[in-house]
VOGU-3710 file (C-alpha; in Angstrom, 3 decimals, decimal comma):
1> xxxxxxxxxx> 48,321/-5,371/-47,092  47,723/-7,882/-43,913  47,726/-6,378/-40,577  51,030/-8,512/-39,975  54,603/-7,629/-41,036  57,371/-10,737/-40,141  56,871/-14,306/-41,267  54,529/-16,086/-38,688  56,271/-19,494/-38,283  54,594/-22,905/-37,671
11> xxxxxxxxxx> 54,916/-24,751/-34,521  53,411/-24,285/-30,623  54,520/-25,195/-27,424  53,767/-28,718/-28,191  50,620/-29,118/-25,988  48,187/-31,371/-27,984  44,360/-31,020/-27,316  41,352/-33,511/-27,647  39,322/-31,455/-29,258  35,867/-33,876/-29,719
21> xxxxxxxxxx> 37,450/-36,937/-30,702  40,698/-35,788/-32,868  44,515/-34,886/-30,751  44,693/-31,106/-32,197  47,740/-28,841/-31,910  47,549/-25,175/-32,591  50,682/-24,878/-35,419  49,829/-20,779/-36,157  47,628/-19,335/-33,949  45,840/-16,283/-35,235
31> xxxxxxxxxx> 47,385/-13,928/-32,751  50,767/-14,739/-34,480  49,350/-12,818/-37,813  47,026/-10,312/-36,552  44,193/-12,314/-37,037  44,793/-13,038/-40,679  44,653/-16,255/-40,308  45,237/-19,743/-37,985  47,161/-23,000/-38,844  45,929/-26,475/-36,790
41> xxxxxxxxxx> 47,109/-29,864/-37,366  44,650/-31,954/-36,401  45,151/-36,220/-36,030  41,238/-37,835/-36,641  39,842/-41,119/-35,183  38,636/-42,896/-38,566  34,797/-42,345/-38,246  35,362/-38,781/-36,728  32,014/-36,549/-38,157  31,523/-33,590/-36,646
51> xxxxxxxxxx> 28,187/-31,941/-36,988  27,460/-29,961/-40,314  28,254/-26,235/-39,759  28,486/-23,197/-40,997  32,251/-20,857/-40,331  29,904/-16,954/-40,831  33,149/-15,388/-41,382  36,133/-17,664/-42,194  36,663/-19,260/-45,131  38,133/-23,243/-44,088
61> xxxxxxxxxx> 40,872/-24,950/-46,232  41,927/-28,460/-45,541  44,735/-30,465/-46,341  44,692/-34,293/-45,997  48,554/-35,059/-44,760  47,585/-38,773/-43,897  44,486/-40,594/-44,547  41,304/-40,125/-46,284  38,548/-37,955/-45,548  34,758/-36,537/-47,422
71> xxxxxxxxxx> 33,966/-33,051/-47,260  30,288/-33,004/-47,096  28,602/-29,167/-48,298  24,955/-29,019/-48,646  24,923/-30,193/-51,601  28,001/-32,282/-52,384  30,487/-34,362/-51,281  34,514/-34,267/-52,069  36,652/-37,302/-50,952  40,588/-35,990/-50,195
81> xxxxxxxxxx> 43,115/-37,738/-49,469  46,992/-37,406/-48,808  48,401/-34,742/-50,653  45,079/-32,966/-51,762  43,226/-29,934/-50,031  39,876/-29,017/-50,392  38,434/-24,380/-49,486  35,086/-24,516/-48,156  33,914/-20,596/-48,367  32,394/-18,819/-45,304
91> xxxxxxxxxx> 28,783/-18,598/-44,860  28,219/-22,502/-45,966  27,071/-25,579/-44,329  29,572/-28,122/-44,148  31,561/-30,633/-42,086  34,216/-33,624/-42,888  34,049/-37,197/-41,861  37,281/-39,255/-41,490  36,829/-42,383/-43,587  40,218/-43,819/-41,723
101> xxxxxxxxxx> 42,518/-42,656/-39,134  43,683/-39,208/-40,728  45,937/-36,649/-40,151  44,902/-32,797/-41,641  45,939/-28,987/-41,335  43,036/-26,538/-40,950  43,861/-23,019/-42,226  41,548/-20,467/-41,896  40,884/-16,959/-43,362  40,731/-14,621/-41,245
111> xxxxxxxxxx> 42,228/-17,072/-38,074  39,843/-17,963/-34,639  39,959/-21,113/-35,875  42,866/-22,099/-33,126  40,776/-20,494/-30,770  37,675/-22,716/-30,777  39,626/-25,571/-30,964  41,043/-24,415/-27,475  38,326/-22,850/-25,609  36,419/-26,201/-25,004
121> xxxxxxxxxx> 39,135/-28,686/-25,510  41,161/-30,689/-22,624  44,850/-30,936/-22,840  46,091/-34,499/-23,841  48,723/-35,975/-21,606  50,100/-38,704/-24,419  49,981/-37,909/-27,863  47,056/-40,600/-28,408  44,653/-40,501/-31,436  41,202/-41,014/-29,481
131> xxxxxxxxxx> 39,258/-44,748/-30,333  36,172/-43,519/-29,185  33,098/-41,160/-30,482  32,887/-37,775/-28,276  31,296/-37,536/-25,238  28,399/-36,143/-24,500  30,206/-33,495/-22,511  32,434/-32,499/-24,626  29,824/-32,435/-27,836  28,357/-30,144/-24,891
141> xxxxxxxxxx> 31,293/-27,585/-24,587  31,940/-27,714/-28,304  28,169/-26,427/-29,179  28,031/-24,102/-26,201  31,100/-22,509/-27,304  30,748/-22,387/-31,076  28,509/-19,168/-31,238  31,174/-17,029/-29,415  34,014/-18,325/-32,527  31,627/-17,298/-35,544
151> xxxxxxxxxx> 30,334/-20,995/-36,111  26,375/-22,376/-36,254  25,682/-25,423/-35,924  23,308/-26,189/-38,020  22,772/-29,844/-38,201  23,877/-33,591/-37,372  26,989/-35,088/-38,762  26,645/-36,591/-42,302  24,971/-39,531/-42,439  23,407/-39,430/-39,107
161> x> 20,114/-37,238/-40,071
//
């Protein structure tokens, strides 16, 4: 039994973040199903690689809507694209690199997922995929705020060792 009781629909308010470099809209955020889990729809610069990282409680499923992109583990590598979904489990390095412009849903199990996205994130005024690889700064707010969501990181993106 979940610790919610009526269907949580998908949508939001329509305010898209830039979240690194990716346009990111909360679709179900966790406080919508108790915590259970968190929906985000997330648009990704081709090239976007965020560092390898580890979710210690949430288990991460992706699902390529437009695009192509590799989830990297440890050990392996998966290339998705539109249509296909890949679960990363909890307690595992990983990350995902966009190898073209993509758009994906991030679900994850329990949700808080929605909620690192937005703690460190600026609100978009246009609806604009970013061009550009992260700032400094905002690489800056994204690691300072990862410990208080649950997530380590634990090393560069893929590729860039």
């Amino acid at each position: 039994m979940t610790g919610f009781s009526e269907p949580a629909a998908g949508g939001s308010d329509g305010q898209a973040y830039r979240f690194l470099d990716t346009l990111a809209y909360v679709r179900v955020p966790s406080a919508a199903t108790d915590g259970q889990q968190s929906v985000v729809e997330m648009h990704l610069r081709a090239g976007h690689a965020p560092p390898m990282h580890i979710h210690e409680h949430a288990d991460e499923t992706i699902h390529v809507l437009d695009g192509e992109v590799t989830a990297h583990t440890s050990s392996d590598a998966h290339t998705i694209t539109a249509g296909q979904s890949v679960v990363l489990p909890s307690g595992e390095p990983h990350s995902l690199v966009a190898e073209s412009q993509a758009e994906i849903l991030t679900t994850t199990s329990p949700g808080g997922f929605d909620e690192f996205v937005v703690a460190p994130s600026e609100p978009a005024d246009a609806a604009v995929v970013p061009t550009k690889p992260p700032s400094e700064t905002a690489i800056g707010r994204v690691t300072e705020s990862a410990p208080a969501h649950g997530i380590d990181i634990v090393g560069p993106p893929p590729g860039r060792e």
